[in-house]
C-alpha positions in Angstrom: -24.4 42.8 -1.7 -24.2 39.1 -2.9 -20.2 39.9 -3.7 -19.8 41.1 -0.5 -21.6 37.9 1.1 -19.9 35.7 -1.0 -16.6 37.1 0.3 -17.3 37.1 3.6 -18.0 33.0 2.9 -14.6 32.6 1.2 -13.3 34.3 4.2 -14.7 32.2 6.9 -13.3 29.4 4.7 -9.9 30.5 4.9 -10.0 31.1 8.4 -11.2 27.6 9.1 -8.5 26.0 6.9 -5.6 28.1 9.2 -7.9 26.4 12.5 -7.6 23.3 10.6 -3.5 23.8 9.4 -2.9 25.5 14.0 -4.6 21.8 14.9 -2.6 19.9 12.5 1.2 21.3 13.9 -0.3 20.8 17.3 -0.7 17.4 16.9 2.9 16.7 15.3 4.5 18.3 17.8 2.5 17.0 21.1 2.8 13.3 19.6 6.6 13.9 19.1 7.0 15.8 22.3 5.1 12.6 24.0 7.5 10.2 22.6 11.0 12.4 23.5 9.3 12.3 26.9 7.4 8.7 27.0 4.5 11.0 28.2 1.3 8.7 27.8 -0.8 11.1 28.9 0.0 13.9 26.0 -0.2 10.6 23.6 -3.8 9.9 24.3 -4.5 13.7 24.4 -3.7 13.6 20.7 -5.6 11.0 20.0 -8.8 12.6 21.6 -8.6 15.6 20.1 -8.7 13.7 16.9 -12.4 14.0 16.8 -12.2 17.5 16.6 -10.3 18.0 13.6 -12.4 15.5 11.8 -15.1 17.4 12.5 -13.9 20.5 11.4 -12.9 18.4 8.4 -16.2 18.1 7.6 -17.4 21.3 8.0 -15.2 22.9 5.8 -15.9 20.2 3.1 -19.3 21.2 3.7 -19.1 24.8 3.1 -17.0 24.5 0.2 -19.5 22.1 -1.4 -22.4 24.9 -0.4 -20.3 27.8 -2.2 -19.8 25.8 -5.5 -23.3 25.0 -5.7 -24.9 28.4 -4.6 -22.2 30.5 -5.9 -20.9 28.9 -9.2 -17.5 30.5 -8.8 -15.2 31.2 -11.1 -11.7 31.6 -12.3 -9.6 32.5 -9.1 -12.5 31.9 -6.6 -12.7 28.6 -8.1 -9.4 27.5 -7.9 -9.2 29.0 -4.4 -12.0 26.6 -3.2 -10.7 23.8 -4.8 -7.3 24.0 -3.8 -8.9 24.8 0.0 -11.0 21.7 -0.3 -7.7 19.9 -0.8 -5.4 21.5 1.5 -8.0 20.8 4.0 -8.3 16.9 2.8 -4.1 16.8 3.4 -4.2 18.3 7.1 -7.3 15.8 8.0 -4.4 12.7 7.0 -1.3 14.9 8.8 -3.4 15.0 11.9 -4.4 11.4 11.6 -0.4 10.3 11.3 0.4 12.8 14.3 -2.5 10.2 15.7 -0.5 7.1 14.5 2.7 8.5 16.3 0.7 9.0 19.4 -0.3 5.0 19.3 3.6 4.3 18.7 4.4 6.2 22.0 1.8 3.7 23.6 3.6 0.9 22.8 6.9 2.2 23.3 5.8 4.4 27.1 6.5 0.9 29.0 9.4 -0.3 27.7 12.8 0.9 28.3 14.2 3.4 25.7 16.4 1.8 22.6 18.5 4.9 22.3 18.6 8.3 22.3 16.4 9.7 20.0 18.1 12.4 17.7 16.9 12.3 14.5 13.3 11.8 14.9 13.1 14.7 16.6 15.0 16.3 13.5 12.6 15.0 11.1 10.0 16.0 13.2 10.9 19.7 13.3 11.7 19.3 9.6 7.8 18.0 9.2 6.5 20.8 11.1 8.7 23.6 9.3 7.4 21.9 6.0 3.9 22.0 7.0 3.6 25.5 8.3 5.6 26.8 4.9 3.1 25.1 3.1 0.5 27.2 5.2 2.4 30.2 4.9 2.1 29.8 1.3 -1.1 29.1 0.9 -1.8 32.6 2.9 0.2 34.4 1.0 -0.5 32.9 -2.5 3.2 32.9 -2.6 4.7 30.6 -5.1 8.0 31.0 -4.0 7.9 29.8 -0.5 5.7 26.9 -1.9 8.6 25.7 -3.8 10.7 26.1 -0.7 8.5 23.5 0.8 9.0 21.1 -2.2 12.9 21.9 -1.8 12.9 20.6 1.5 11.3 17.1 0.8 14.6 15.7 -0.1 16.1 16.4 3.3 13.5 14.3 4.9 13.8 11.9 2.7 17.4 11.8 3.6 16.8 11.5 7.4 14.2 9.0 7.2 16.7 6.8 5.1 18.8 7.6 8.3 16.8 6.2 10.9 15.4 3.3 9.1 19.2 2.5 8.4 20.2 2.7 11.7 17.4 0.7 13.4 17.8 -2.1 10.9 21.3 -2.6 10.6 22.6 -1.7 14.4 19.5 -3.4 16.1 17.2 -5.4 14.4 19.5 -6.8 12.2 22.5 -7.6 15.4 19.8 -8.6 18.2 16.4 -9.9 16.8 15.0 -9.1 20.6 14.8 -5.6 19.9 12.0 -5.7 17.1 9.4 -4.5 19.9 11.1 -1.4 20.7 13.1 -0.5 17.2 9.8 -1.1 14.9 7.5 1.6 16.3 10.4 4.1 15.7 10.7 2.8 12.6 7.1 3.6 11.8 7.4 6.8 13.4 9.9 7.8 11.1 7.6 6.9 8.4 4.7 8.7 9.4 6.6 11.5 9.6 8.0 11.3 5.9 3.8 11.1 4.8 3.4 14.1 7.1 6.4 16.1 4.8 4.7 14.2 1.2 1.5 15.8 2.2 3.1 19.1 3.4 4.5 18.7 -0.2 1.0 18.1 -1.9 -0.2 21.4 -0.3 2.4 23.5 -1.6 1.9 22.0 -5.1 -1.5 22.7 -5.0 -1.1 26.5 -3.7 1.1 26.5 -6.7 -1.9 25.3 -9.1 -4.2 28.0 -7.0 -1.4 31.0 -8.2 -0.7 30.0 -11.5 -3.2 27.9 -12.8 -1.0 25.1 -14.1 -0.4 21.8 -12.3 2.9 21.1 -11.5 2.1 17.6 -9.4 5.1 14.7 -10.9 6.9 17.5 -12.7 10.2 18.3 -11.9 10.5 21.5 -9.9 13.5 23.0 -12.4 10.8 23.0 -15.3 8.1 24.6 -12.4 10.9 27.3 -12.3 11.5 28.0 -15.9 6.9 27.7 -16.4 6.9 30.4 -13.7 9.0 32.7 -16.3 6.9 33.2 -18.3 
């Protein structure tokens, strides 16, 4: 009977982690979608609904604090509350960057567009992608589309470097009276690289929740050629 309970615990954990990760890609996209559209209104929506992710942070940190403590878990259970704890920690700070997007479209809603926006939206649905995979993964304890995830970091690495690139040199850099309208894209390209670093974290640690080996700063060839054996 106490298995059983304790099951149905790690259950309602997981389903409030996939609540937490459905909130998270809501927020990325509405904040994006506001800024395509200088929509003020779906800006300040994300930012309201802000308070509840928080506190459904909270109550999952709560929870899995209550299961280590009454439960002593151990071995896979363990690792699976650990690694839940943080996943859970990394969606709180992609939510709160989908936030900082939805303050840059506040600055930007009045002002006249710089250009069209192309590979923001890009990165965007690159973050998004990167996020859910990680989710994915984490579902279906699957190592290998974790390391997709982590494969994927390069490319929006790549398009950041694009967009911070472009602002600099073709605006900033040629007509100094641009600054108020090219930085907050800058920083939205920015916040959108974190969003992929922490999409990244996730999928290492669903990686450390399969195999029990950390693979954080390690190249993912040698994660390959661990996973062997």
């Amino acid at each position: 009977m106490i298995e059983r309970h304790f099951d149905k615990e790690l259950t309602v954990l997981n389903t409030d982690l996939l609540k937490m990760a459905a909130l998270a890609e809501e927020a990325i996209f509405k904040s994006t979608e506001a800024l395509k559209n200088g929509d003020k209104e779906e800006a300040v929506s994300v930012i309201e609904a802000d308070a509840r992710i928080d506190k459904l942070e909270n109550i999952i940190e709560e929870n899995a604090i209550e299961l280590f403590a009454l439960r002593q878990p151990m071995a896979a259970d363990l690792r699976f509350i650990t690694t839940g704890m943080k996943i859970n920690a990394e969606l709180e700070r992609i939510a709160d960057l989908a936030v900082n997007i939805s303050q840059r479209v506040l600055e930007l809603a009045d002002k006249p567009l710089l250009k069209p926006l192309i590979d923001i939206p890009k990165l965007s649905e690159v973050a998004r992608k990167m996020v859910k995979g990680s989710i994915d993964a984490f579902v279906d304890r699957d190592e290998k589309k974790a390391k997709e995830v982590i494969l994927s970091d390069p490319e929006a690495n790549k398009l950041k470097n694009a967009i911070q690139d472009e602002l600099i040199n073709d605006y900033l850099v040629k007509d100094g009276t641009t600054a108020t309208r090219a930085i907050p894209l800058l920083l939205v390209s920015r916040h959108l690289e974190r969003i992929c670093n922490h999409a990244t974290n996730i999928s290492e640690d669903v990686i450390y929740m399969v195999r029990a080996k950390v693979v954080k700063h390690k190249k993912l060839e040698n994660r390959g050629n661990k996973g062997s054996n």
